[in-house]
C-alpha positions in Angstrom: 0.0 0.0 0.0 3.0 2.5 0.6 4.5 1.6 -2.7 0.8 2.9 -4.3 1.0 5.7 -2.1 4.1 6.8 -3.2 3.1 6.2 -7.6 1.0 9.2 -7.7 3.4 11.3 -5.7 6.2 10.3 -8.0 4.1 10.9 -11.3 2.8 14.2 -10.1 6.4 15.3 -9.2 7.8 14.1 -12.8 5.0 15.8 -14.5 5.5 18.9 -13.2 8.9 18.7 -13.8 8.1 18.2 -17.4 6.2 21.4 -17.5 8.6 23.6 -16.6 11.3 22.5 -18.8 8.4 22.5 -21.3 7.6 26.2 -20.4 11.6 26.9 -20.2 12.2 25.6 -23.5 9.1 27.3 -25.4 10.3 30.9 -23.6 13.7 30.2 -25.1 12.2 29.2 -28.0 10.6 31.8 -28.8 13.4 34.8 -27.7 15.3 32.5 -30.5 13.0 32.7 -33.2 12.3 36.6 -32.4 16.2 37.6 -32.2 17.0 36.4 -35.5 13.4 37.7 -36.8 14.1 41.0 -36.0 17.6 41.3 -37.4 16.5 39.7 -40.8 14.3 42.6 -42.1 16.9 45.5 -41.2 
């Protein structure tokens, strides 16, 4: 019963792990794609 316990503790940690590097990437992501954006039309 401890080992069930501790799944959904696990899985909720892992997931919210995944969104923030999700979130960190797609803020990165998109300072990338404007950087080069803006210097392409000047």
């Amino acid at each position: 019963m401890k080992l069930l316990g501790s799944q959904p503790s696990t899985r909720s940690r892992i997931s919210s792990i995944v969104i923030f590097f999700l979130s960190f990437f797609l803020l990165i992501g998109c300072t990338d794609a404007t950087d080069p954006k803006e210097e392409e039309p000047v």
